[in-house]
N, C-alpha and C positions, 0 to 999 in steps of 0.2 A: 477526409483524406482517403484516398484507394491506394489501394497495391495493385503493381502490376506483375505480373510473373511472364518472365522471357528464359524460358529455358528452351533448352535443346534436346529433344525426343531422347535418345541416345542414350543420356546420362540418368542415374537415378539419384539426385542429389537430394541433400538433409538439410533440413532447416532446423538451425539450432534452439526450442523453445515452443517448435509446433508440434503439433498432435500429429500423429501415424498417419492419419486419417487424412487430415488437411495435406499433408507433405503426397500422400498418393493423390487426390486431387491435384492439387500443382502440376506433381509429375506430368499427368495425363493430359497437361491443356501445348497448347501449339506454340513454336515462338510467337511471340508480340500480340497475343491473346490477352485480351484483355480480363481481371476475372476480380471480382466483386466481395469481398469478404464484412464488408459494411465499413461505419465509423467506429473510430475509436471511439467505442464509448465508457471503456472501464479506465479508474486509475487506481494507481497501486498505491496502495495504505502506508509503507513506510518513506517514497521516494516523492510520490503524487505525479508516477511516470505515465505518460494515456496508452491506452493498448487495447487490442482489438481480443472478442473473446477468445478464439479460433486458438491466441498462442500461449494460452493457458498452459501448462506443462503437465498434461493429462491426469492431473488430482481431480478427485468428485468435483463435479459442479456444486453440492451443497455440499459446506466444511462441517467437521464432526461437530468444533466449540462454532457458531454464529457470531458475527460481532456485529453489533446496534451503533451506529453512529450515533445518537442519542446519550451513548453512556463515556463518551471520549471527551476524557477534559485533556485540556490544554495545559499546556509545561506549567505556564502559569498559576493555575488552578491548581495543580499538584503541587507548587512548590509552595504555595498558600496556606492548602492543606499540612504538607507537612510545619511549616514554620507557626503552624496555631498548635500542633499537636507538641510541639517543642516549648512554647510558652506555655501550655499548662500545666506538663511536666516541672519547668522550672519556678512559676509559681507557687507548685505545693510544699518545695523546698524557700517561698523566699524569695525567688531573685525573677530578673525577666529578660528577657533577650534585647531590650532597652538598656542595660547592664553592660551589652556591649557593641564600643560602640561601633562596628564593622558591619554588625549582624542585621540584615535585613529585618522587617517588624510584619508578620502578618494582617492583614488587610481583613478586619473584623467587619462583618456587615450588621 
């Protein structure tokens, strides 16, 4: 995907979501200039929306916390997790979440 930028000299318009930097480049190209900011090659960790680095919203390039994709379980896996942490609990009283019968049953491996 490319972006094309057609502005009008004249104007000094804002792009909601671009860097300072990026938006004065823009500014400064001609109408129907063609102008190159690459592929979308990032996506966004809560929506999985694609976007180009450029409209980053001028936060550091390195985040303070890092996240590893490697340590990211899925809804699944957390709901796993917690419903084994819940039978253990109710095993050392006795009872089991087979007790009732609505309650989903963790997936023991």
């Amino acid at each position: 995907m490319r972006w094309r930028a057609a502005l009008v000299s004249w104007q000094q318009p804002t792009y909601r979501g671009l860097s300072q930097r990026l938006t004065r480049q823009m500014a400064a190209q001609t109408v129907g200039e063609y102008w190159d900011i690459g592929d979308a090659s990032y996506c966004c960790l809560h929506c999985g929306a694609r976007f180009w680095y450029a409209e980053r919203l001028g936060k550091p390039s390195k985040p303070k916390v890092p996240k590893y994709s490697e340590l990211v379980l899925s809804d699944e896996e957390i709901k796993n997790l917690a419903l084994a942490e819940v039978e253990k609990i109710l095993r050392r009283r006795g009872m089991s979440l087979r007790d009732y019968g609505t309650m989903p049953f963790p997936v023991l491996d």
